[in-house]
N, C-alpha and C positions, 0 to 999 in steps of 0.2 A: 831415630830415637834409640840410643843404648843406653840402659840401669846397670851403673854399676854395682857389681855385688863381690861378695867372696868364692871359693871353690866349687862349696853345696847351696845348693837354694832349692826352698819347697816352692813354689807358683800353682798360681789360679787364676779365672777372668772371670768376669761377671761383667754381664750387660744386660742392659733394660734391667726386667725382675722377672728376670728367669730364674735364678736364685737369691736366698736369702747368706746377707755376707757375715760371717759367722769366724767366732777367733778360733783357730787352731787348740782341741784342746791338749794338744803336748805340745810343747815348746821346746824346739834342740838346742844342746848350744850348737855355736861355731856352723852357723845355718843360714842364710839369708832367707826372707818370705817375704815372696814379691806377688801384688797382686794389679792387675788389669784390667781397668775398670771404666765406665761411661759417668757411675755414681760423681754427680758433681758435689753432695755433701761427704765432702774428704774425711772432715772430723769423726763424722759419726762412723767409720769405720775401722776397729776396735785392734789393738797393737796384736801380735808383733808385724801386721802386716807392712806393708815398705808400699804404699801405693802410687802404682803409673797410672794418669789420669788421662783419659783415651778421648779425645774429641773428634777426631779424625777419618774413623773407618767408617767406609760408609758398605752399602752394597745394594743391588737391585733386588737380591733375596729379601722383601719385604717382611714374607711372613714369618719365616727363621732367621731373621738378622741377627736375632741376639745370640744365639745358638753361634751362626755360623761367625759372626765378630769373635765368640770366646776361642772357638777354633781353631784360629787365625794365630791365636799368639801361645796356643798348647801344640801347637803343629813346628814352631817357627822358636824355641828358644835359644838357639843357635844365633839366630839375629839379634833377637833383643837384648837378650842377655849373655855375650861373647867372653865375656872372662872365667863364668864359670867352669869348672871341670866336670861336676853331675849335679843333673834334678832332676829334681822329682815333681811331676804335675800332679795334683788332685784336683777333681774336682770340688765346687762348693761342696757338697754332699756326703764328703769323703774325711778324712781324718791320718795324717801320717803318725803311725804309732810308734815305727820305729827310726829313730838317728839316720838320716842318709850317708854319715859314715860308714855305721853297721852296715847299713843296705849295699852301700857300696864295696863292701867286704866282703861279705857273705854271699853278696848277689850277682856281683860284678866283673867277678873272675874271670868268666868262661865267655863273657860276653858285652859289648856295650850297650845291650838292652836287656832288661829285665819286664814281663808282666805276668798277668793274669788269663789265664785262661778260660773264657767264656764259659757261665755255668750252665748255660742251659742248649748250645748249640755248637757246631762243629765244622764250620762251611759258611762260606760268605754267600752263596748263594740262599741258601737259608735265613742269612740275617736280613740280606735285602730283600726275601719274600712278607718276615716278620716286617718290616718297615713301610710296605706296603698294607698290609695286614692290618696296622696297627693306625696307620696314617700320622707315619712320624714324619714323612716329609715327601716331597712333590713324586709320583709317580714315575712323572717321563724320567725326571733324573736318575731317580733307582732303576729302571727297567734301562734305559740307557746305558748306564753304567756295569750292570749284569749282562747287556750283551756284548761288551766292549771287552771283558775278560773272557767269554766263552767266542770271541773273536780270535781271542789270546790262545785257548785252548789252557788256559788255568781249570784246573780240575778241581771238582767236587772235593768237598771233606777233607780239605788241606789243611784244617783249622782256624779256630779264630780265639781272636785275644778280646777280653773285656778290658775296656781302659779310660775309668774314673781314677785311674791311678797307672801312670807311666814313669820308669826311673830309665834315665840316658848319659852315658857318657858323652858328653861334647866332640867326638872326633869329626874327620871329615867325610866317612864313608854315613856316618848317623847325619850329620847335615846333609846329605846327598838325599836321602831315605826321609828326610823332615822336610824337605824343599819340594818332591814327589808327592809328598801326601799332602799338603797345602794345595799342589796341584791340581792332585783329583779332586780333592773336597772343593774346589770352585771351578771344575768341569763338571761334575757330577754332584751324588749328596754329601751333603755337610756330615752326614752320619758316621764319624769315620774307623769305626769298626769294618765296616764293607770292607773300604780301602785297604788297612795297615797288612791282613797278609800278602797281599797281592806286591805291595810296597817293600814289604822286607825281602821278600823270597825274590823279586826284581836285585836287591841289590848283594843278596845272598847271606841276608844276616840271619842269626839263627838265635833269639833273642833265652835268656834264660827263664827258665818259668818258675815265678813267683808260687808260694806254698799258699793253698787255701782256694777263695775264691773271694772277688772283690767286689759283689753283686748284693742289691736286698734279696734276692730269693734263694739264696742257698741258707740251711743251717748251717753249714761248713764255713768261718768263720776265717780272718789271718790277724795274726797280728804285726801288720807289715802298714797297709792305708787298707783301713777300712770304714764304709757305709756308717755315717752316724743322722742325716734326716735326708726328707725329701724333698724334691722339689718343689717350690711353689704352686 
């Protein structure tokens, strides 16, 4: 399955009603907006979205299927959508405020990834503790997964990127680094914050950092894709 589109495209996924699907409130030009979906009422989902309608993925992760289906194609747009030059993921929840032109100007320079910087932590082994913590998702998989990099001898406090908001250059060292992290996330948790430093610094990318923070708990704001509701 390939969508065609043009250079920039903003993307999202939605499955089951994990989130609520909601129109973009800035609209770029010269942008594509492709969205990922199981929703089989196509109509009721509100312009300028461009929507792929997903009947196909399945997985034995029952209880985060939805979750890990969206994953699937924010990890993977290299596949899907191979014409583009840069996109930009948000999540449902999320909101791109500025032009992925600009972004790709301003942001794109130094690097073929650009994000955010987790506002409230600094170590994936800390976010996988939080994850357990919180019981965002199966135990053995995070605790597996955390010991598979301290196998590695990957070190504490290396940082971690928050990423309801991802912008990529299409090259092939970032589909290398996209095809990896699709990986862990269906060895391990779907969570894939864990993953991504682990994934860049494997393939020695040094992504640019995004101004601000792209989380609900910071006051510190961006006006780059920023938090506009919550989940379901």
């Amino acid at each position: 399955m390939v969508v065609s589109t043009g250079t920039h495209v903003i993307y999202s996924a939605v499955f089951g009603d994990y989130d609520n699907i909601i129109a973009p409130k800035h609209i770029h030009n010269n942008t594509d907006y492709v969205l990922f979906t199981d929703c089989v009422d196509v109509k009721s989902i509100p312009v300028p979205w461009k929507v792929v309608y997903v009947d196909w993925l399945d997985t034995i992760d029952i209880q985060y299927r939805n979750r890990r289906s969206a994953r699937h194609f924010k990890a993977l747009p290299h596949v899907y959508m191979p014409q583009h030059d840069v996109s930009v993921w948000m999540d449902m929840t999320h909101d791109v405020i500025m032009n992925p032109h600009d972004i790709e100007d301003e942001f794109l320079s130094d690097s073929d990834i650009a994000l955010f910087k987790h506002e409230l932590r600094n170590c994936i082994f800390a976010e996988g503790l939080a994850v357990i913590k919180y019981k965002m998702d199966h135990v053995q998989r995070v605790t597996s997964q955390l010991d598979y990099y301290k196998a590695a001898k990957y070190p504490p406090e290396r940082g971690l990127w928050e990423t309801p908001g991802v912008v990529r250059r299409n090259t092939n060292t970032i589909a290398k680094a996209n095809n990896m992290w699709w990986e862990m996330m269906c060895r391990y948790s779907s969570r894939d914050q864990i993953s991504l430093p682990y994934i860049l610094d494997k393939h020695c990318i040094k992504p640019h950092v995004l101004p601000g923070f792209a989380g609900k708990c910071s006051p510190t704001n961006n006006n780059i894709i920023r938090h506009v509701q919550h989940h379901k």
